[in-house]
C-alpha positions as CSV (number, residue, x, y, z in Angstrom):
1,X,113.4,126.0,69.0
2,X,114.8,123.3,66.9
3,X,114.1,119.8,67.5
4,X,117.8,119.0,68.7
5,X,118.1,122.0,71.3
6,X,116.6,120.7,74.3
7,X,116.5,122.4,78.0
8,X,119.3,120.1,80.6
9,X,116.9,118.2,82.6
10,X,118.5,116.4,85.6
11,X,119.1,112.4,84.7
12,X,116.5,110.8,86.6
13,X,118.0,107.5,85.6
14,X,115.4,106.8,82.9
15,X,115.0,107.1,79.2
16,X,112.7,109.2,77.0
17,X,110.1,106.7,77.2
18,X,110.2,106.2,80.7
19,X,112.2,103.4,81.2
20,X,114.6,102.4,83.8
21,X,118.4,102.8,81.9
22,X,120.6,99.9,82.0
23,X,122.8,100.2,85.2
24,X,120.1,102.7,87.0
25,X,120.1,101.8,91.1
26,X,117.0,100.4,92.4
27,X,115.3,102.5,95.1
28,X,115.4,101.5,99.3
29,X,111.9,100.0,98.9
30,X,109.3,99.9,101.2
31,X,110.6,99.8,105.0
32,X,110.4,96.5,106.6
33,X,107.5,96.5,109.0
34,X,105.4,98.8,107.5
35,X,102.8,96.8,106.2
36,X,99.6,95.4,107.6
37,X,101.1,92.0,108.5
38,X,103.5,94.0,111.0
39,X,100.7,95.6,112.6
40,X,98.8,92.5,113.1
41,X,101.9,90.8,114.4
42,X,102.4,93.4,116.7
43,X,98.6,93.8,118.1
44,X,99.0,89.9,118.8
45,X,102.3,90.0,120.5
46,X,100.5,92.7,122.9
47,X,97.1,90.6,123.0
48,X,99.1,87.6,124.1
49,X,100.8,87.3,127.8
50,X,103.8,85.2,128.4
51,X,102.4,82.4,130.3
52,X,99.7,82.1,127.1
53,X,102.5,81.9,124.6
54,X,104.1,79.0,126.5
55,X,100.8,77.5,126.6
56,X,100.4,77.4,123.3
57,X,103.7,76.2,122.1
58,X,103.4,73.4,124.6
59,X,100.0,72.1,123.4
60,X,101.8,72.3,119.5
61,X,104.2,70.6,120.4
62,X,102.6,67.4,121.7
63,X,99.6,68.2,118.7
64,X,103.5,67.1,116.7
65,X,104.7,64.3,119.2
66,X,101.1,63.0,118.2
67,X,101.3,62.7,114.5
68,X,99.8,66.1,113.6
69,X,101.3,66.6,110.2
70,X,100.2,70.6,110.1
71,X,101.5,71.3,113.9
72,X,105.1,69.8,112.7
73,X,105.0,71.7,109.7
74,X,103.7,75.2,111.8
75,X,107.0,74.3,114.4
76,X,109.6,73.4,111.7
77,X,108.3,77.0,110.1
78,X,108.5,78.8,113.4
79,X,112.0,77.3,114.0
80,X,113.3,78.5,110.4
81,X,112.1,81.9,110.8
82,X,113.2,82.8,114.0
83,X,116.9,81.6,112.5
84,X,116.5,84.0,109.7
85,X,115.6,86.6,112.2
86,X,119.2,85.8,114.2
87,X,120.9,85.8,110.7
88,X,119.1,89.5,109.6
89,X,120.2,90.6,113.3
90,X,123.9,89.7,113.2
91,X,124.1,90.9,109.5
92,X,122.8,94.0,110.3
93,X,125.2,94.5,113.5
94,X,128.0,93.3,111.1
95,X,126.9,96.0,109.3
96,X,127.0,98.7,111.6
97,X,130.6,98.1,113.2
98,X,132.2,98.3,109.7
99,X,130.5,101.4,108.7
100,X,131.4,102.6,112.1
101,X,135.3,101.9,111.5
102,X,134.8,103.6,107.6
């Protein structure tokens, strides 16, 4: 076998050394909520009953009213996520009505 004849392998999408090719796709990733931060959220949320959430949000809240720099911070962080939750949630229904009418 000479050194130019070489079996077809399928195009992975890198080169011979391995590399990713200019252009190549990047892969779907990990899925969101896989990871050990979702399974700690989610044995919390089960741990904690309604009345205990409201609770705590409550005593935040006035730890803020009172001057507690950290407890502003924790509610203005709270507050952002849960709107990037709303955004990921509409996107994603967005999403799913124009695939539906493709």
């Amino acid at each position: 076998m000479d050194g130019f004849t070489k079996a077809a392998e399928p195009f992975n999408g890198r080169d011979s050394r391995g590399r990713f090719c200019p252009g190549t796709r990047p892969g779907p990733g990990r899925p969101r909520g896989s990871g050990r931060a979702a399974r700690l959220r989610e044995s919390m949320l089960a741990a904690i009953r309604v009345g205990d959430a409201r609770a705590v949000v409550k005593a935040l809240v006035a730890e803020a009213k009172q001057g507690r720099v950290a407890a502003a911070k924790l509610l203005v962080e709270v507050i952002k996520q849960h709107e990037l939750v709303e955004i990921e949630q509409r996107l994603a229904h967005l999403e799913e009505q124009i695939c539906r009418r493709d």
